[in-house]
Kinemage of the C-alpha trace (Angstrom):
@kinemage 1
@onewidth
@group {chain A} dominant
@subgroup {mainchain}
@vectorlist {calphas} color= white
{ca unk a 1} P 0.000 0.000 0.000
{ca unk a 2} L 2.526 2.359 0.971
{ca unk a 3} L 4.687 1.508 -2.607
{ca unk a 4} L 1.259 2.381 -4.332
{ca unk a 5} L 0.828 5.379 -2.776
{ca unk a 6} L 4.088 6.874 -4.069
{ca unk a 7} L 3.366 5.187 -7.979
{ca unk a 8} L -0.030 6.975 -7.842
{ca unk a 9} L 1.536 10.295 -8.072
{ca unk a 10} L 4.405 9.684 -10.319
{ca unk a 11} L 1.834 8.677 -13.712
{ca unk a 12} L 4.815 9.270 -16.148
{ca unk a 13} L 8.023 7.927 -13.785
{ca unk a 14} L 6.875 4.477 -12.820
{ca unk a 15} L 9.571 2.794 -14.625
{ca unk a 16} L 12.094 5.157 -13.553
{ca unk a 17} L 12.758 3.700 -9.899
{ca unk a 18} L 13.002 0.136 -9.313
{ca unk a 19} L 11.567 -2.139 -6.272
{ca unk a 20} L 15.090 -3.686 -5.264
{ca unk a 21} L 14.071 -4.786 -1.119
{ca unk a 22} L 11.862 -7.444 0.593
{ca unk a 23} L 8.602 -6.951 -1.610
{ca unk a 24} L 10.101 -9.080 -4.412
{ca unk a 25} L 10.387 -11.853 -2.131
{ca unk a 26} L 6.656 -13.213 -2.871
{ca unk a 27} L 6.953 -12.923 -6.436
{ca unk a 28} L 10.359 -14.451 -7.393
{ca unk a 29} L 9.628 -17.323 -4.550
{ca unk a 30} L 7.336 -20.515 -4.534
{ca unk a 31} L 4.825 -19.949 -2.064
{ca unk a 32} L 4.921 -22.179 1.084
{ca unk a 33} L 2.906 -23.746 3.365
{ca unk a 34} L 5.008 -21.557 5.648
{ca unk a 35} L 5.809 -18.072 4.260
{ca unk a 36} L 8.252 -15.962 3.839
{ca unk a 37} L 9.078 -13.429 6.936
{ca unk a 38} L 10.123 -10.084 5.873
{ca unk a 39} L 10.758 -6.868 6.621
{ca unk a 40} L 7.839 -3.654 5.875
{ca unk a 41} L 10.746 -1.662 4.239
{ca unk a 42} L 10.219 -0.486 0.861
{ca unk a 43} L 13.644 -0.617 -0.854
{ca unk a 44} L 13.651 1.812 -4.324
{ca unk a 45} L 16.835 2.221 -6.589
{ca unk a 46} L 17.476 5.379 -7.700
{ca unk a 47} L 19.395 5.432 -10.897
{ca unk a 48} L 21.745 8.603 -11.051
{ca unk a 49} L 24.014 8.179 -13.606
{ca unk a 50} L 27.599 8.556 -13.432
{ca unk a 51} L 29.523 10.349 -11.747
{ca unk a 52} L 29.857 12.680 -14.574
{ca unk a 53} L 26.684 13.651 -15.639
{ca unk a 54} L 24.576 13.663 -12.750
{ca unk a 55} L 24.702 17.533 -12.419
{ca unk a 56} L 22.363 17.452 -15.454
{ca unk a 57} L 19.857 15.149 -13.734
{ca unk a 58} L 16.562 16.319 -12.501
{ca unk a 59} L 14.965 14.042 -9.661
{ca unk a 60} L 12.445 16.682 -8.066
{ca unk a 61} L 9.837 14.578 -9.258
{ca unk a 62} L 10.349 12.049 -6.800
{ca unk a 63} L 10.839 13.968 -3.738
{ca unk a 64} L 7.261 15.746 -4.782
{ca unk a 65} L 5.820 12.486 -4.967
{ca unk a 66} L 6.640 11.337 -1.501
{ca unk a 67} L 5.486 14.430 -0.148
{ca unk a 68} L 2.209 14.135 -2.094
{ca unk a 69} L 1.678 10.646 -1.319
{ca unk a 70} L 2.462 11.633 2.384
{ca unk a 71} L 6.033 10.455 3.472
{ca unk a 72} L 7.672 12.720 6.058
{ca unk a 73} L 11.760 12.246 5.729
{ca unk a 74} L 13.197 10.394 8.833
{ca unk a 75} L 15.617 12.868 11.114
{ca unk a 76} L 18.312 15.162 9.163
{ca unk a 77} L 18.715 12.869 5.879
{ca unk a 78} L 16.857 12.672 3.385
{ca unk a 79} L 17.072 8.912 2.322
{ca unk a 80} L 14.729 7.426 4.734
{ca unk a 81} L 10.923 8.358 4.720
{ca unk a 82} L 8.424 7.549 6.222
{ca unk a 83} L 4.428 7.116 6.369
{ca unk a 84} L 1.423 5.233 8.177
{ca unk a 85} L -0.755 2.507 6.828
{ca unk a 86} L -3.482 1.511 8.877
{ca unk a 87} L -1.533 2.406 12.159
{ca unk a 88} L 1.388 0.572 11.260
{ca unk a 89} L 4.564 2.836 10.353
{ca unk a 90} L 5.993 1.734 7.149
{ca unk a 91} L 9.596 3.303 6.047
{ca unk a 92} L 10.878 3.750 2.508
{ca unk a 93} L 14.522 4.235 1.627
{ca unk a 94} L 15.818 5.395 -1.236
{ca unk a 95} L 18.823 3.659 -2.542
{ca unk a 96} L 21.706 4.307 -5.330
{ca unk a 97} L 25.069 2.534 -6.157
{ca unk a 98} L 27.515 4.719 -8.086
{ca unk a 99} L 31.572 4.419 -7.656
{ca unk a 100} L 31.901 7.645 -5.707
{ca unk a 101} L 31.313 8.530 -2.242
{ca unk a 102} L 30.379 4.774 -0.993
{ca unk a 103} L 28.551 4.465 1.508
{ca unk a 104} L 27.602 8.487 1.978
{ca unk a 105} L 24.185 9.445 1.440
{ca unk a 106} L 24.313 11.332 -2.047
{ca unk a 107} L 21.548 14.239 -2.418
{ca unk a 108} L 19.315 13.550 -5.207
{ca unk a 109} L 19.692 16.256 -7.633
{ca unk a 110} L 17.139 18.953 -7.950
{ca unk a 111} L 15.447 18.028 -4.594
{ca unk a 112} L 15.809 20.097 -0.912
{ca unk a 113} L 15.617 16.915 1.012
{ca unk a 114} L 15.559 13.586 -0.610
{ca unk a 115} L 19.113 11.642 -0.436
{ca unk a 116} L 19.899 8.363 -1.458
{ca unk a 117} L 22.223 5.648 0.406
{ca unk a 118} L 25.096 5.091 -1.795
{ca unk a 119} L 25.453 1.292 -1.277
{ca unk a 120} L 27.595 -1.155 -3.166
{ca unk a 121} L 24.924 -4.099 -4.906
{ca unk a 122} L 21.709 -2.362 -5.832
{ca unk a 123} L 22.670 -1.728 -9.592
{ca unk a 124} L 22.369 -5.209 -10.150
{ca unk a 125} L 18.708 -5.294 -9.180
{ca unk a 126} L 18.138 -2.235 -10.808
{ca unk a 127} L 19.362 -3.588 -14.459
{ca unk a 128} L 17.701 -7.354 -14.105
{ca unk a 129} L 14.177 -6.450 -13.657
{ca unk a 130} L 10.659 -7.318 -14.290
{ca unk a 131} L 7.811 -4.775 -15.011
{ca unk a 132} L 4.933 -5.503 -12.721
{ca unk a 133} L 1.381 -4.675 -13.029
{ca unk a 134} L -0.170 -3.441 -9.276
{ca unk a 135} L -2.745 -1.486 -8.149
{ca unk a 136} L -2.880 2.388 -7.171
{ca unk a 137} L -5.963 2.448 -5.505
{ca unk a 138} L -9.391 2.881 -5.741
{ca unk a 139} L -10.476 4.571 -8.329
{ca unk a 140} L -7.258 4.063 -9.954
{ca unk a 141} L -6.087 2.250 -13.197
{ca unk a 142} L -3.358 -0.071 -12.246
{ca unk a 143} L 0.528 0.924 -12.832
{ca unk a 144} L 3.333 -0.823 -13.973
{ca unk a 145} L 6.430 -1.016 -11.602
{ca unk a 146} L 10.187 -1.951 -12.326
{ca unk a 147} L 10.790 -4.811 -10.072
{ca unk a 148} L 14.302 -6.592 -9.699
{ca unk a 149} L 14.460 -9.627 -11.193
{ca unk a 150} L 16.084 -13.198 -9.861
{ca unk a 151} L 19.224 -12.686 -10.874
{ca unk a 152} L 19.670 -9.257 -9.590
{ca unk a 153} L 18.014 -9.550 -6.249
{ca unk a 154} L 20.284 -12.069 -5.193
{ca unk a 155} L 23.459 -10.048 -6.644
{ca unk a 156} L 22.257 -7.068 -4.002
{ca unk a 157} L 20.724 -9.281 -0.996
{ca unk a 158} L 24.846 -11.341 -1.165
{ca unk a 159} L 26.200 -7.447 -1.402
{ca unk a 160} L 23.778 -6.543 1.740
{ca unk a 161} L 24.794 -9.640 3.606
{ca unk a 162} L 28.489 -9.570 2.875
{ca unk a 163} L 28.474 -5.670 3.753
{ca unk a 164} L 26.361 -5.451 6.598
{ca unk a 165} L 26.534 -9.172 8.202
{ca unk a 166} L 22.860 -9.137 9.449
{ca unk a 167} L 21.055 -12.520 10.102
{ca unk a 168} L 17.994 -11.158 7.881
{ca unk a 169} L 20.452 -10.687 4.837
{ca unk a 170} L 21.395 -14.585 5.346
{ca unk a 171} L 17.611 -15.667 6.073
{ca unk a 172} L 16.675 -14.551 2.366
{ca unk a 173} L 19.654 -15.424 0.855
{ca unk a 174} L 19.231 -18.932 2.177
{ca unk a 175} L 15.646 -18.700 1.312
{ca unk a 176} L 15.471 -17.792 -1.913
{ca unk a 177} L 18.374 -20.459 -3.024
{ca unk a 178} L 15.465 -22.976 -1.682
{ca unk a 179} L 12.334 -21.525 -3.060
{ca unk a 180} L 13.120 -19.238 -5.663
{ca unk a 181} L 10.731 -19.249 -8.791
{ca unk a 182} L 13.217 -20.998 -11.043
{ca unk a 183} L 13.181 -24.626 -8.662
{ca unk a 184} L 16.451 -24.902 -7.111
{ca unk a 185} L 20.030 -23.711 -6.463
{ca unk a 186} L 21.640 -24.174 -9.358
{ca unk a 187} L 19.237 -22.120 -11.535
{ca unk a 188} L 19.944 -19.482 -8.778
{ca unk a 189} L 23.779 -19.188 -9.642
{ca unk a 190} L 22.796 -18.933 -13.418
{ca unk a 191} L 20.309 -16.165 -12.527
{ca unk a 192} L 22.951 -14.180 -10.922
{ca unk a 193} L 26.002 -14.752 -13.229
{ca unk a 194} L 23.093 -13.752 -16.227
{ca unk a 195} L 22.444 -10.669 -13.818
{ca unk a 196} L 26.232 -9.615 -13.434
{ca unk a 197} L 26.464 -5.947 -14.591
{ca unk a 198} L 29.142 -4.079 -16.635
{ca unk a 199} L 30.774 -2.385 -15.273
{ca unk a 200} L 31.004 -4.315 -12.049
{ca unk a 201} L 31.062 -1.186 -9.244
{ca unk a 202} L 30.982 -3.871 -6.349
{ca unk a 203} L 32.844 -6.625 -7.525
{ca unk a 204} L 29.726 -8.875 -7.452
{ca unk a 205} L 31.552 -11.663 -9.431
{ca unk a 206} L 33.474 -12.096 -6.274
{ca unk a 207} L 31.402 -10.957 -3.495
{ca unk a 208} L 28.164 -13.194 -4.490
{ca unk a 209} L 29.982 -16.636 -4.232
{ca unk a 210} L 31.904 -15.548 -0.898
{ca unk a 211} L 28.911 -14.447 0.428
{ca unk a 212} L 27.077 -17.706 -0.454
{ca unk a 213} L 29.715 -19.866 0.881
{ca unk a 214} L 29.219 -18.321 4.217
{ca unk a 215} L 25.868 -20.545 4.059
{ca unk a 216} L 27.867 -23.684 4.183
{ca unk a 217} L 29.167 -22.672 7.769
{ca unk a 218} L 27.366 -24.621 10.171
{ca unk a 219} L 26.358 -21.098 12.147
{ca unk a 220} L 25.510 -18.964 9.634
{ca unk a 221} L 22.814 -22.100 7.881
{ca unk a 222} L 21.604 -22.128 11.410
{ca unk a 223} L 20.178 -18.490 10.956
{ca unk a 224} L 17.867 -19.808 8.568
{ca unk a 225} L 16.868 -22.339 10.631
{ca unk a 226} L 15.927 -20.586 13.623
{ca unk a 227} L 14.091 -18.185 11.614
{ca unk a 228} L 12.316 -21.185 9.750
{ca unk a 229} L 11.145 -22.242 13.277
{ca unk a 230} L 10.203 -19.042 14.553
{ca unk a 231} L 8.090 -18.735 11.393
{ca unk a 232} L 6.376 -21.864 11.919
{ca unk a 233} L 8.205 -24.330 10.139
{ca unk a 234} L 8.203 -27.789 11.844
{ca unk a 235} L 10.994 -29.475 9.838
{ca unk a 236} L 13.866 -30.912 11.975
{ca unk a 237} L 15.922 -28.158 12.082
{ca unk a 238} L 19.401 -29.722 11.911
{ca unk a 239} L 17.968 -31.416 7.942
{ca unk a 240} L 17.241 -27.298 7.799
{ca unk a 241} L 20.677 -26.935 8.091
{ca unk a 242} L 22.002 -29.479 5.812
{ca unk a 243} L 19.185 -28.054 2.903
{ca unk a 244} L 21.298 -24.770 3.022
{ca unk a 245} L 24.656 -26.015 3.223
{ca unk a 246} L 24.021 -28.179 0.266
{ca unk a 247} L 22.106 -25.782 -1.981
{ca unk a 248} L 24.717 -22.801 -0.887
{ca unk a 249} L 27.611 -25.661 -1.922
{ca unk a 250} L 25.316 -26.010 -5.678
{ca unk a 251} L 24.929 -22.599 -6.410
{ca unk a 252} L 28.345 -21.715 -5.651
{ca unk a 253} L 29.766 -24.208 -7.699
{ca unk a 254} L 27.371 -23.686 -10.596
{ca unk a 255} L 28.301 -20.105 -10.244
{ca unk a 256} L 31.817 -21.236 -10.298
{ca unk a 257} L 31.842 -23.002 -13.463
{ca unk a 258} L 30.053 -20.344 -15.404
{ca unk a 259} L 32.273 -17.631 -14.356
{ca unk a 260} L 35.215 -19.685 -15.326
């Protein structure tokens, strides 16, 4: 709803930011009899350019639409908003990945307060996507959306795990090598080597089978796990374990033998 919101009021842009964060879960996964668990973030990609040109970009667009669509930014940067849906308070952050200033939030050109969270991965999910039909409302013809594609959401998700380390990053790592769309772990390392973009700003060619490996390691498999549990699952969780250490050891290798 709160994605919606902002695509209602941008009737010409739609395509022009792309749906890189825990929404694409449900449609690039097999549905469960125990689903996914994610987060109510709304990840967006911006796409600025390089380094180069962006003085002649014009992203005032955007920040008008948050504001129309209600999103208040979060504290003194501008690349977290914020907004309430039916009482629960839903946050939006606006992401980029260009060479310079890593890691900085970057001020989106043309706009007083919208930023974007320079981060190395998200360019991947920006250039492997899929256009989306969803809803704007009632009242409202539907809109199409850019969202990241297979290949590209795991490029980021390994970049946001091997960056950041968090136990979330892991859990849908792990998860989607299990349940992704295309049946299995080995069509997951040919999704991402298809996704690998050029030029390669955050060494994803290396960083996505590091990062996978780390799901071979006893501990880090047991994330998954224990979040599988939490969720509901009943499986034993030490054969939860062993799933991920042996689809993390396919896709790896398949990844491995296609990257030469």
């Amino acid at each position: 709803m709160a994605l919606t919101a902002v695509v209602a009021e941008l009737p010409e842009r739609t395509t022009e930011v792309t749906v890189i964060g825990g929404l694409n879960v449900d449609f690039l996964a097999v549905a469960g009899d125990v689903p996914h668990q994610g987060t109510i973030d709304v990840d967006l990609h911006v796409e600025l350019g390089l380094v180069f040109d962006r003085d002649e970009t014009d992203l005032s667009w955007l920040e008008r639409a948050l504001e129309r669509a209600g999103f208040v930014p979060i504290g003194p940067t501008g690349w977290r908003w914020r907004t309430g849906i039916g009482g629960a308070p839903v946050v939006l952050d606006l992401l980029c990945d260009v060479p310079d200033h890593l890691d900085q939030e970057i001020l989106l050109p043309g706009c007083a307060r919208a930023g974007a969270m320079n981060l190395p991965g998200p360019r991947a999910a920006a250039l492997d996507v899929v256009l989306r039909e969803i809803g704007a409302g009632p009242g409202r013809e539907p809109v199409t959306v850019r969202f990241a594609g297979l290949g590209g959401y795991l490029l980021a998700k390994s970049s946001a795990a091997h960056h950041r380390g968090k136990n979330k990053d892991f859990y849908d790592l792990a998860y989607m090598l299990l349940h992704n769309e295309r049946s299995g772990p080995a069509e997951a390392g040919e999704a991402a080597f298809h996704a690998l973009p050029s030029p390669d700003f955050a060494n994803l060619r290396a960083v996505f089978p590091a990062t996978v490996r780390r799901l071979t390691e006893v501990e880090t498999a047991r994330v998954y796990a224990e979040q599988r549990g939490r969720d509901g699952d009943e499986g034993d969780p030490d054969m939860l374990v062993q799933d991920v250490i042996g689809a993390a050891m396919v896709c790896a290798s398949t990844f491995h033998a296609l990257t030469g």
